[in-house]
C-alpha positions in Angstrom: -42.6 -76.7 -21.4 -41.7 -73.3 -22.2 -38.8 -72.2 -23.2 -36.6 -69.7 -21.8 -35.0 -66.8 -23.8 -31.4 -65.9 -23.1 -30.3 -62.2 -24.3 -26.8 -62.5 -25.6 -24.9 -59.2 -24.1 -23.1 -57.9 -27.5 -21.1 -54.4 -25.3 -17.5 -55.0 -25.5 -15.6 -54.9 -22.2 -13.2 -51.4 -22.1 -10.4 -51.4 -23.6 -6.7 -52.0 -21.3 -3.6 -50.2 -22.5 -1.2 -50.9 -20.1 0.2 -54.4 -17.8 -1.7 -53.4 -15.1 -5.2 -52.7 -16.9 -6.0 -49.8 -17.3 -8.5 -48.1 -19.3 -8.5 -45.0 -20.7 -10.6 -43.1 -18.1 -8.1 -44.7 -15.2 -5.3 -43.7 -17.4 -6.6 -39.9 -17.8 -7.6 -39.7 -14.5 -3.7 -40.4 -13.2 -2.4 -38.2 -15.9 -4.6 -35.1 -14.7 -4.3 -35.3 -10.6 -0.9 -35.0 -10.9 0.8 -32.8 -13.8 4.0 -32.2 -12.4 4.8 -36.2 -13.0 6.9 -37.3 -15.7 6.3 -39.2 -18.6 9.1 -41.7 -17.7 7.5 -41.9 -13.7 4.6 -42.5 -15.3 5.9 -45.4 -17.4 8.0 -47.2 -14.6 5.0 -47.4 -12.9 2.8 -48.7 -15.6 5.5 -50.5 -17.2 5.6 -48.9 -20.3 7.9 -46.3 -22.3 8.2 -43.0 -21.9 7.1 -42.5 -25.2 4.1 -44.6 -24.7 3.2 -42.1 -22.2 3.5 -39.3 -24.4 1.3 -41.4 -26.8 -1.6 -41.7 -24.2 -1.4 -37.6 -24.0 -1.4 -37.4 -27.8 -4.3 -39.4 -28.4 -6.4 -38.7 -25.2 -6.6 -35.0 -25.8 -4.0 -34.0 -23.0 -1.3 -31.3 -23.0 1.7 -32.6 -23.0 4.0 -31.7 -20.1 6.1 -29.0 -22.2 2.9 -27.9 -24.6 2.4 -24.0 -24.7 0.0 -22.5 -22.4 0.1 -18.9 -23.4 -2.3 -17.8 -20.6 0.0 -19.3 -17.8 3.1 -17.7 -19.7 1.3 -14.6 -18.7 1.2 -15.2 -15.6 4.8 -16.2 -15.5 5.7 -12.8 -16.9 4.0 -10.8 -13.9 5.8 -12.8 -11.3 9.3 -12.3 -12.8 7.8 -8.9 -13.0 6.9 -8.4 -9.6 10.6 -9.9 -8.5 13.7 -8.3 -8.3 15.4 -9.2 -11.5 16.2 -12.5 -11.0 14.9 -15.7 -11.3 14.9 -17.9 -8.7 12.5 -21.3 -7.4 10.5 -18.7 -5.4 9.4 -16.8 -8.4 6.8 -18.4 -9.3 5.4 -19.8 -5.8 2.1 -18.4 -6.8 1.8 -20.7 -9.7 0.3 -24.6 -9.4 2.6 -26.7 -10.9 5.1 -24.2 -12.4 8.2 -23.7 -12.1 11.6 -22.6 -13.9 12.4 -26.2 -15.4 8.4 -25.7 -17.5 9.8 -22.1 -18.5 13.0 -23.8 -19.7 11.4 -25.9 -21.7 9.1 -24.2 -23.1 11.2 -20.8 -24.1 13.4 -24.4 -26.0 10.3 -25.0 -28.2 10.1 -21.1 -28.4 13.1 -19.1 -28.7 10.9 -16.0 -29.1 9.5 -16.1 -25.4 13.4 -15.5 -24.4 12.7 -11.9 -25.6 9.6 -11.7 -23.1 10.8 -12.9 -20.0 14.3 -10.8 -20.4 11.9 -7.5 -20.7 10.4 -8.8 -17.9 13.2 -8.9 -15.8 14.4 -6.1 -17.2 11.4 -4.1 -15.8 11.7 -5.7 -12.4 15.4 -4.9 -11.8 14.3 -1.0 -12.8 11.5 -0.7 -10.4 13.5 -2.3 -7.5 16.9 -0.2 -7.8 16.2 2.4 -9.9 12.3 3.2 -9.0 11.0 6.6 -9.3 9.0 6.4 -6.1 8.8 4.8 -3.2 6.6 4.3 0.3 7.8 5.4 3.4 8.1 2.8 6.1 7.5 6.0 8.7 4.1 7.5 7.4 3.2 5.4 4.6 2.7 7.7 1.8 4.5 7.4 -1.6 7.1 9.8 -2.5 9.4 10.8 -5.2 12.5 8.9 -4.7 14.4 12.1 -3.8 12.6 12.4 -1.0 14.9 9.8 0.8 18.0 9.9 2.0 20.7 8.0 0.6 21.8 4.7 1.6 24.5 2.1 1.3 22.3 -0.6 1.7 19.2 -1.9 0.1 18.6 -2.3 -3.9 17.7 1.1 -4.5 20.4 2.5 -2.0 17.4 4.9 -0.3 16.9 4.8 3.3 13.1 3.8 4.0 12.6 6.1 5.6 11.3 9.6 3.6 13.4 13.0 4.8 10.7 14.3 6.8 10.1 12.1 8.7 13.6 11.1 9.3 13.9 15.1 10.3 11.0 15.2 12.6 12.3 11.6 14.5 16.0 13.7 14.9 14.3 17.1 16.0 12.0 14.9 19.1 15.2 12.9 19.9 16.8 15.9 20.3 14.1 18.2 21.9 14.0 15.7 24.8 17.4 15.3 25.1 17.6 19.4 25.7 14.8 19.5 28.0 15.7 16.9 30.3 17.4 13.6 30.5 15.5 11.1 30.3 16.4 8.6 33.1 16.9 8.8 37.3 19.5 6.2 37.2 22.3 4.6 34.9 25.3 2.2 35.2 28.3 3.7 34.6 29.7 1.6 32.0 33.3 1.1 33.7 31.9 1.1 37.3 29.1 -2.0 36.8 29.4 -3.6 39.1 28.3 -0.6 41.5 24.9 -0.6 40.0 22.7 1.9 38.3 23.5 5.4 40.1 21.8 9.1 40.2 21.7 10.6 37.4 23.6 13.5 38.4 26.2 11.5 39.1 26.8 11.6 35.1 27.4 14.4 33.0 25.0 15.4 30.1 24.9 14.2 26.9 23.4 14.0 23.5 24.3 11.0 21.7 23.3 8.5 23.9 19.2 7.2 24.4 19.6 8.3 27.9 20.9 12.1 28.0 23.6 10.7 29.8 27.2 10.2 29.2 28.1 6.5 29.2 30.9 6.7 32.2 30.1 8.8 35.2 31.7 11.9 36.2 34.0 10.3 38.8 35.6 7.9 36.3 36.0 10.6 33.8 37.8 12.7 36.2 40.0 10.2 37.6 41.0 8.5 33.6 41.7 12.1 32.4 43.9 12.9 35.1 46.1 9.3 35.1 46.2 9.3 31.3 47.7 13.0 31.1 50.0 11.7 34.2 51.0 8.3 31.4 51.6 11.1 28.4 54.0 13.6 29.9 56.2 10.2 31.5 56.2 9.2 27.7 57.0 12.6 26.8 60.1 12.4 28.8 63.5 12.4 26.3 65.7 10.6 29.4 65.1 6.8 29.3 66.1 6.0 32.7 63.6 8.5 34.5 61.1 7.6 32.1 61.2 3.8 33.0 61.8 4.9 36.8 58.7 7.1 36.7 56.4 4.2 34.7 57.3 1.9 37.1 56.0 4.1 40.2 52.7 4.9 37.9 52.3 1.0 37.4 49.2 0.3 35.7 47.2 3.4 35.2 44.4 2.4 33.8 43.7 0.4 37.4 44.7 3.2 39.5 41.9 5.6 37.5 39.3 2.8 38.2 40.0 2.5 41.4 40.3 6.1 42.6 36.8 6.1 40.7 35.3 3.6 42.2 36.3 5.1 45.7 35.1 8.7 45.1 32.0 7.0 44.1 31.2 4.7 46.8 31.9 8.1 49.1 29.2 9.9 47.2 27.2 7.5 47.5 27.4 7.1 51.2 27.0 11.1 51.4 23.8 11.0 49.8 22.2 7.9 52.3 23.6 10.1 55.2 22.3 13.1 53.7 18.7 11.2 53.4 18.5 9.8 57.0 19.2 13.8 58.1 16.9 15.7 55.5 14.8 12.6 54.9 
C-alpha cells in the first residue's frame, strides 16, 4: 500500500495587533482613507490607546496627524495669501484635510512658521485695502487705484467702478434726461390711487430714472399754495386769530390733496372729451 505524503504548511498566519484582529495592512488601510480621524477615535474603536495609535503610525511608516508637511504648508501660505488678512475655516477650503486646528499644531512644534503665515497675512491685508490697482467691474480693465473714485464702503474704500466709466454712465443718464423724458405715463406719487397719468401732466426733472418729477403738477400747485396759507397763520403774533384762522384751514395737508386730486380728475376728463372730438 502506498503511502501518502502530507506537506506540513510552515507560513505563519499574519500577525493581529488590536481586539478586533487586525493586521497591519487592515490597520494601514483605515489609517490612510481617513486622515482627518484622531488617534483617540481611532482607539475607541479598536479598543486601544491613543498612544497605541500613534505607535501603529510610528512603526508603519505613517505621518503622524501633526508631522510637518512642508509642501502643504506652501500651499497654506497662498491661501492665507489669497484671503483678506484673516484667517478663517474658509481659508483653506481648497485644501483636503486641512484646516486651522493642523496649522495650529503644527506652527506649536514650529514656532518659526508663526513668522511665515503672519507675512502672509500681512501681504493679503495690503493687496485687499491698500492695492495699487484694481479691475473695473464696468469695462474690465485694470487700473491704477486712482483711477476710482472714493468710497465709504468696501476694504479698499474705491468704488468699483473706474472714473471713466462712472463719467460716461452720468453723461448718457443725463443726455437722455435732456433730450426727452423717458416715459408716456407715471403715478404721481401722492395721487396713486388715480393711476399712471400723461406725462405732461408732470413737470421735468433730472434726478429721477423717469425725467419726471415724482408728484404731478396739480399736487405741487395745490401743496405750495396751502402750505404758504399754514406759514403766514403761524406767522401771526395775535394768538387768538391765529387759533381762529387754523381752525377754518383745518387740516391742510388734506385740503391740498384733495383740491389735487380734483383738478386732476378734471384734466383728465378734458383730455377723453378732447379725444372723442379730435380723435
Amino acid at each position: 500500500m502506498e503511502s501518502k505524503l502530507y506537506q506540513v504548511s510552515t507560513q505563519k498566519p499574519p500577525k493581529l495587533y488590536t481586539p478586533q484582529k487586525l493586521t497591519k495592512e487592515q490597520i494601514i488601510q483605515k489609517l490612510e482613507s481617513d486622515p482627518t480621524k484622531t488617534n483617540t477615535d481611532w482607539g475607541n474603536e479598536w479598543g486601544v490607546s491613543r498612544e497605541r495609535v500613534r505607535q501603529f503610525r510610528r512603526d508603519f511608516g505613517l505621518l503622524s496627524r501633526r508631522e510637518f508637511n512642508s509642501e502643504l504648508f506652501q500651499k497654506a501660505l497662498e491661501c492665507i495669501e489669497n484671503g483678506y488678512g484673516q484667517i478663517t475655516t474658509h481659508t483653506f477650503k481648497d485644501i483636503d484635510n486641512f484646516g486651522i486646528k493642523k496649522l495650529n499644531n503644527w506652527i506649536k512644534d514650529n514656532p518659526e512658521l508663526q513668522e511665515q503665515v503672519d507675512n502672509a497675512k500681512k501681504n493679503a491685508y495690503q493687496r485687499t485695502h491698500f492695492p495699487k490697482n484694481k479691475k473695473c467691474s464696468k469695462c474690465n480693465v485694470t487700473k491704477p487705484i486712482d483711477s476710482f473714485y472714493n468710497s465709504k464702503s468696501g476694504r479698499d474704500k474705491k468704488m468699483l467702478m473706474c472714473i471713466e466709466c462712472d463719467k460716461n454712465i452720468v453723461k448718457k443718464y443725463y443726455d437722455q434726461r435732456d433730450n426727452d423724458v423717458l416715459v408716456e405715463y407715471k403715478t404721481c406719487a401722492i395721487l396713486k390711487e388715480l393711476g399712471p397719468l400723461p406725462a405732461h401732466f408732470f413737470h421735468k426733472s433730472r434726478r429721477t430714472s423717469t425725467g419726471l418729477q415724482y408728484t404731478c403738477i396739480a399736487y405741487g400747485k395745490a401743496y405750495s399754495k396751502y402750505r404758504n396759507r399754514y406759514r403766514d397763520i403761524m406767522n401771526q403774533p395775535d394768538s387768538p386769530t391765529k387759533d381762529l384762522e387754523l381752525r377754518m384751514l383745518g387740516d391742510w395737508k388734506q385740503a391740498a390733496y384733495n383740491e389735487a386730486k380734483n383738478e386732476v380728475q378734471k384734466d383728465l376728463q378734458a383730455e377723453v372729451e378732447a379725444q372723442k372730438i379730435f380723435g
